[in-house]
N, C-alpha and C positions, 0 to 999 in steps of 0.2 A: 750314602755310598762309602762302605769299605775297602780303602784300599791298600795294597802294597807296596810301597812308593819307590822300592829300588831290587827287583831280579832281573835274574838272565836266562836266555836261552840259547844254545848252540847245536851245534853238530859237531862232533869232534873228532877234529882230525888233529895229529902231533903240529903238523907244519903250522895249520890256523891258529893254535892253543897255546905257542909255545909258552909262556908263562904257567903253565899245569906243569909241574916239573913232577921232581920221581915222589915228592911226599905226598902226593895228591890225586893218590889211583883209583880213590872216588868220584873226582870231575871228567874220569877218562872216558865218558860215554855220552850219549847224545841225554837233553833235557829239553823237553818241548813241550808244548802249552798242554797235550793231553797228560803228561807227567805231573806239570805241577795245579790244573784245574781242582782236580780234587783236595789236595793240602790246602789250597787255600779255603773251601767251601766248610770244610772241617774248622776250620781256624775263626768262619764266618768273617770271611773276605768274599768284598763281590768282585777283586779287578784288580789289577797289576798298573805296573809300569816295567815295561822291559827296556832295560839298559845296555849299551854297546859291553861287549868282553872283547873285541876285538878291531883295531882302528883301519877300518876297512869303508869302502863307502858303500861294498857289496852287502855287506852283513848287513847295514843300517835299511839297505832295500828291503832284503831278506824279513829283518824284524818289522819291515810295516806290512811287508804283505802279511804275514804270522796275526798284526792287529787288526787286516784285513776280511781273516778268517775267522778270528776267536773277539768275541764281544769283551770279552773279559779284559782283555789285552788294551788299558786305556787309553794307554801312552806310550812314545816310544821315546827314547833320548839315544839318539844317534853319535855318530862320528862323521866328521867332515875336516880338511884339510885344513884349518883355521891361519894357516900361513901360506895359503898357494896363493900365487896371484889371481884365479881364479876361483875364488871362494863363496864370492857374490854369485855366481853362476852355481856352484856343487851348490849352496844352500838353496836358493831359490828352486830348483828344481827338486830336493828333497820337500821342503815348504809345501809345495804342492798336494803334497798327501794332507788329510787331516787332523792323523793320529801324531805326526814330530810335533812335539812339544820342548823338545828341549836337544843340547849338543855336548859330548863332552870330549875330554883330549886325557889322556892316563899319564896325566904330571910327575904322579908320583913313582917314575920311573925313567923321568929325565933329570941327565945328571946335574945340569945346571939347575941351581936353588931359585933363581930368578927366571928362569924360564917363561912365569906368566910375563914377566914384564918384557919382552922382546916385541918390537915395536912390530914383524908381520903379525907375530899372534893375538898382539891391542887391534890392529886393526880387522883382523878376522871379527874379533869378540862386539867390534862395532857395528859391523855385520849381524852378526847375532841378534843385537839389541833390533838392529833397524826392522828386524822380521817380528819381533814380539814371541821370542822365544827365549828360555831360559838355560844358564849353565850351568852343569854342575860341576863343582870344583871337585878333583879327585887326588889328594894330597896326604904326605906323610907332613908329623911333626916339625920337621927342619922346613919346611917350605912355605909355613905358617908365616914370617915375616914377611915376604915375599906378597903374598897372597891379601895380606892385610894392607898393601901399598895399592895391590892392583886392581880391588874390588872400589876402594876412593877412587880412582880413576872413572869408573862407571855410576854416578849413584841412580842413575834410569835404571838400571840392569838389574834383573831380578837372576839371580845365583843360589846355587843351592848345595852348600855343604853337604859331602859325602861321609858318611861314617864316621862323622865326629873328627874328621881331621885324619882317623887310623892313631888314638893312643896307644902306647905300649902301656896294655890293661894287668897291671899286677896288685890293682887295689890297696896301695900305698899312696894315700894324698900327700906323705911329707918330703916326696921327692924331688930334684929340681928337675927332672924331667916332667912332673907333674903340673910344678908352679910354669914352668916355661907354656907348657899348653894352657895352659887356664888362662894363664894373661891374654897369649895370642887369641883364645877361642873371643874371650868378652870382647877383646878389642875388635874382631870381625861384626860381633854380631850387634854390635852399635850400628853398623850398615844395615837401614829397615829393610831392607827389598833382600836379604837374601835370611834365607831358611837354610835350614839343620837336619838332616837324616839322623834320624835316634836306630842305626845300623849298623852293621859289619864288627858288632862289638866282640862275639866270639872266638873271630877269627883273629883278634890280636892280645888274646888272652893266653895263656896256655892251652893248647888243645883238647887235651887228657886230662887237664884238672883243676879248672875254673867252675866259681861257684858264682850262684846268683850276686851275692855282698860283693863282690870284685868290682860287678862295674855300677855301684851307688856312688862312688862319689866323682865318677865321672857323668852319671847321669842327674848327678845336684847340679855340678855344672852349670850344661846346657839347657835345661830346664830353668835355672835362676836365668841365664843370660839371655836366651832368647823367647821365652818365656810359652805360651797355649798356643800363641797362633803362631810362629812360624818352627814348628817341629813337625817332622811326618817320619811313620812308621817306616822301617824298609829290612824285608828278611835277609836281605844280599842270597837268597838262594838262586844256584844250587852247594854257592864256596860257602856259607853257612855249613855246610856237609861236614867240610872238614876236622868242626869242632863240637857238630851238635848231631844229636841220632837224627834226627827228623825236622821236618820243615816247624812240626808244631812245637817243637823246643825252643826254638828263636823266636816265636811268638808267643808264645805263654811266658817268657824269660820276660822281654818290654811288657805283654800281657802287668803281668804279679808285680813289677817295679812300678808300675803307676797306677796300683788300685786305689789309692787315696785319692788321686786326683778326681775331680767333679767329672759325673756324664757328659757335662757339654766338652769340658778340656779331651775328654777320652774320644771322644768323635771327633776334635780337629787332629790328635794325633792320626787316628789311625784312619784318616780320609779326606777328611774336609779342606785339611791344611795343604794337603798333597792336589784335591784338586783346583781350589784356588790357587796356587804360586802354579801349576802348568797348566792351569786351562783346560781340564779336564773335563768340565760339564758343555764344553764348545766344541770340543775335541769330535 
């Protein structure tokens, strides 16, 4: 099983979207599972995982019915209040479906750096665990400290790094922006229970003029740190758009950077890894 391990789908309206600002008049349209079936079939994907773009509890419905109707669609990872007092309740009744696999909360666009550690959102996250679902962590570089305190707080908890963190990809290792990620990433991925999306690398590179070699030595990285088994592929389509022609540019891009690795390494990338860490073959 090949899979996708991090897209999205919507409908787009200004109000629901607002994060689509004016640079981004590619995501201005709806993308749904008959839009991206074929990209992936081409790419030789059998199945997705469709991820929240908006913290709603309606959407997360929305995207199970969507995995309801499309086989392909293996997984969902939702949104849920992870700070309501009633959290216990919104999950357990998303739970119910068989396709959530996993929850997530868009961190990295709260101002506070410590954000994970506020004690309703531990106790959300402990929730999370009690269900046997996974989270994925959705963070910028500055939040990296933070996030490496509050993944030790869970070591049950299987987590799952988004996009490598979101480096700012300008394919210079000698920067201290660089060494500051590096340390943070290794130090996260000492915690065995959480995996690494080898994703969204385009989108923090230059738009208009990133070349494959940019993102090698962030993908030496995470590849020494976390090593075959917990990395999984993830196109982030359809915000891949913004920097790549097509869906099959973000996958031939991870494609061509790990053609050295062995067969078996290439199948837990691009599936295996994604469906063990959410439960996908149960799902």
């Amino acid at each position: 099983m090949r899979i996708d391990a991090h897209q999205h789908f919507w409908r787009y309206s200004p109000a629901d979207y607002a994060w689509i600002d004016e640079r981004m008049d590619v995501l201005k349209r709806d993308f749904l599972p008959s839009d991206l079936r074929t990209a992936l079939s081409a790419s030789d994907l059998d199945g997705c995982v469709a991820v929240q773009a908006r913290q709603d509890v309606e959407e997360t419905a929305w995207l199970l019915q969507l995995a309801e109707e499309n086989d392909f669609v293996r997984g969902v990872v939702g949104w849920v209040d992870l700070r309501a007092p009633d959290v216990r309740e919104q999950l357990g009744r998303l739970h119910e479906h068989p396709r959530l696999r996993g929850v997530r909360h868009v961190v990295q666009d709260e101002p506070d750096d410590e954000f994970l550690l506020g004690d309703a959102f531990c106790r959300g996250i402990a929730e999370v665990g009690r269900l046997g679902l996974c989270y994925d962590l959705l963070i910028f570089p500055r939040q990296l400290p933070a996030a490496v305190r509050f993944v030790e707080r869970f070591p049950e908890q299987t987590f799952i790094l988004d996009h490598m963190a979101k480096p700012a990809v300008d394919g210079d290792p000698s920067t201290a922006a660089f060494a500051d990620w590096e340390r943070h990433v290794r130090t996260l991925a000492a915690h065995p229970r959480l995996y690494c999306k080898v994703s969204g690398l385009v989108t923090e590179a230059p738009w208009n003029g990133w070349k494959a070699r940019d993102f090698h030595p962030y993908l030496d990285v995470v590849f020494d740190a976390f090593g075959e088994d917990r990395l999984m592929f993830g196109s982030d389509w359809p915000v891949c758009l913004l920097a790549a022609r097509d869906y099959a540019t973000v996958a031939e891009l991870v494609n061509g950077s790990t053609a050295e690795l062995s067969s078996a390494a290439r199948a837990k990338l691009f599936g295996r890894n994604a469906a063990v860490a959410y439960g996908l073959e149960t799902a």
